[in-house]
C-alpha beads as a LAMMPS data file, in Angstrom:
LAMMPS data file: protein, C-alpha beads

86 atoms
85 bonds

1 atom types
1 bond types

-500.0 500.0 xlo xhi
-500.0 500.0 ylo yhi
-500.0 500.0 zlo zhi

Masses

1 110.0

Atoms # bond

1 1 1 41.149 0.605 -7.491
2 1 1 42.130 4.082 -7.185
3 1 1 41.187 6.620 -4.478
4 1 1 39.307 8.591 -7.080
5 1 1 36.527 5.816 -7.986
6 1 1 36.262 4.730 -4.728
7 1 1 34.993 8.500 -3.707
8 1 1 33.075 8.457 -7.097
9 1 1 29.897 6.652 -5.459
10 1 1 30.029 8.646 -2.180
11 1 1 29.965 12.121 -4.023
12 1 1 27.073 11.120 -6.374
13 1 1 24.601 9.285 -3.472
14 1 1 25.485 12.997 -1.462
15 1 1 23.413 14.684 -4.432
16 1 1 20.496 11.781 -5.403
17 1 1 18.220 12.343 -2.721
18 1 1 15.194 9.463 -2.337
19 1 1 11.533 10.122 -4.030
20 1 1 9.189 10.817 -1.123
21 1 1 6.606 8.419 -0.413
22 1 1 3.696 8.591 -2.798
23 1 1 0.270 8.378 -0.743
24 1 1 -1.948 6.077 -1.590
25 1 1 -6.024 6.325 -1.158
26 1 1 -7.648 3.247 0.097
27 1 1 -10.408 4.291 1.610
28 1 1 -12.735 1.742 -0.187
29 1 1 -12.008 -1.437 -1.657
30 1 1 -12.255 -0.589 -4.964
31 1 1 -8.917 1.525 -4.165
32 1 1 -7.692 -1.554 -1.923
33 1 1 -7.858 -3.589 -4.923
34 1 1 -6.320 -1.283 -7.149
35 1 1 -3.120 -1.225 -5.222
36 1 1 -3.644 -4.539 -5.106
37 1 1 -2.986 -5.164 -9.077
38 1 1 -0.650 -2.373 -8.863
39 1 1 1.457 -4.274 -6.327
40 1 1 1.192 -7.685 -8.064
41 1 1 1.819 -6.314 -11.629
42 1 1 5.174 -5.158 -9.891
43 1 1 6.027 -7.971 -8.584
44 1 1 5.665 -9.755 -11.852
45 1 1 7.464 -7.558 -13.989
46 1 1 10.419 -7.507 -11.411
47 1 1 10.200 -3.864 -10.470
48 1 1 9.561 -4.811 -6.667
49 1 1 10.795 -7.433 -4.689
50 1 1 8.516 -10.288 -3.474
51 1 1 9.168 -10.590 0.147
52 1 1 8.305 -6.198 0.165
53 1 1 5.249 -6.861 -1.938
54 1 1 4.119 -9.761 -0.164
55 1 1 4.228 -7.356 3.170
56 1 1 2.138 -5.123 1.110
57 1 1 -0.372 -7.171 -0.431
58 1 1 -0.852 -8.581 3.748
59 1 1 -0.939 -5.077 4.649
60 1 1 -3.451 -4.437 1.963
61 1 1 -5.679 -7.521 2.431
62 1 1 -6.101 -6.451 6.208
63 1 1 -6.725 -2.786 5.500
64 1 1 -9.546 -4.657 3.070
65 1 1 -10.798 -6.704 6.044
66 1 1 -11.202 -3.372 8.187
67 1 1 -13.102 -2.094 5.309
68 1 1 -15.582 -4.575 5.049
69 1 1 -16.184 -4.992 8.794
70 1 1 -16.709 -1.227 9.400
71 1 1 -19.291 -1.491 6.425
72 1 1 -20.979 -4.385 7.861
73 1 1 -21.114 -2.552 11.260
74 1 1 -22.292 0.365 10.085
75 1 1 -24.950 -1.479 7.725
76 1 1 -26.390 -3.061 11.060
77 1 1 -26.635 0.109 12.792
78 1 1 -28.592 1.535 10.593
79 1 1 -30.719 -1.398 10.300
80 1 1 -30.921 -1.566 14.014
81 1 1 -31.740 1.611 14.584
82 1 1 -34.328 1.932 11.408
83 1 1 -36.282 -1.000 13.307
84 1 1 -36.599 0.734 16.495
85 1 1 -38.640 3.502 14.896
86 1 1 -40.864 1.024 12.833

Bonds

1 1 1 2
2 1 2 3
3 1 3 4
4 1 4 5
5 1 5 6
6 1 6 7
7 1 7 8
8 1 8 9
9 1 9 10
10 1 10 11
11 1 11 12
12 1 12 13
13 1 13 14
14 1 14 15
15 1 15 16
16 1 16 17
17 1 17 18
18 1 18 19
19 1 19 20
20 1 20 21
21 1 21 22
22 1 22 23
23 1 23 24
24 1 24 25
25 1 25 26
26 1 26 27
27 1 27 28
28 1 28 29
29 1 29 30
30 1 30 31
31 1 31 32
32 1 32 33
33 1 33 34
34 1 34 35
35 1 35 36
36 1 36 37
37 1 37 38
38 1 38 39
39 1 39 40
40 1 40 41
41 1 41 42
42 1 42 43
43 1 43 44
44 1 44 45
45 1 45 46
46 1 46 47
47 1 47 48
48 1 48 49
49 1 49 50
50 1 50 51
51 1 51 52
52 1 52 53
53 1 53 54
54 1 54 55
55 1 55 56
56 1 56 57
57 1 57 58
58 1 58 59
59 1 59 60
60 1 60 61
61 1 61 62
62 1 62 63
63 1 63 64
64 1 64 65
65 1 65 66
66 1 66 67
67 1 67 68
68 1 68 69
69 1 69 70
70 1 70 71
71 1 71 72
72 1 72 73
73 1 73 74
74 1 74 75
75 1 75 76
76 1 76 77
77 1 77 78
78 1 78 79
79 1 79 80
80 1 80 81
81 1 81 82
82 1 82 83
83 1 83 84
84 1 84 85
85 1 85 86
């Protein structure tokens, strides 16, 4: 191995800088779920590694869970408070 190729590597990661994160919406769980498939459909295919989409698809079923629960508590509320008046 020369000197040459073993700089080659070096002086092309110095110019390829990393995508920024994309954001992702999930503030319902129809979005939840769509990043959902989208994070399964890469694991299958092989473009993403299973132990970082199985983090995800944790990370995604808990962000679901809030979801829910904030719309159940919020659904009571309102049903609390709409019973008071009656």
């Amino acid at each position: 191995m020369t000197a040459k190729s073993s700089e080659t590597p070096c002086a092309v990661a110095a110019y390829v800088q990393p995508l920024p994160p994309q954001r992702v919406l999930l503030r319902t769980l129809s979005h939840v779920r769509r990043e959902a498939v989208k994070v399964y459909s890469e694991m299958r295919s092989g473009l993403l590694p299973t132990e970082q989409g199985t983090r995800l698809l944790y990370g995604l079923q808990t962000i679901g869970k809030l979801i829910e629960r904030t719309d159940i508590e919020e659904r009571l509320s309102r049903l609390e408070r709409d019973d008071g008046r009656a």
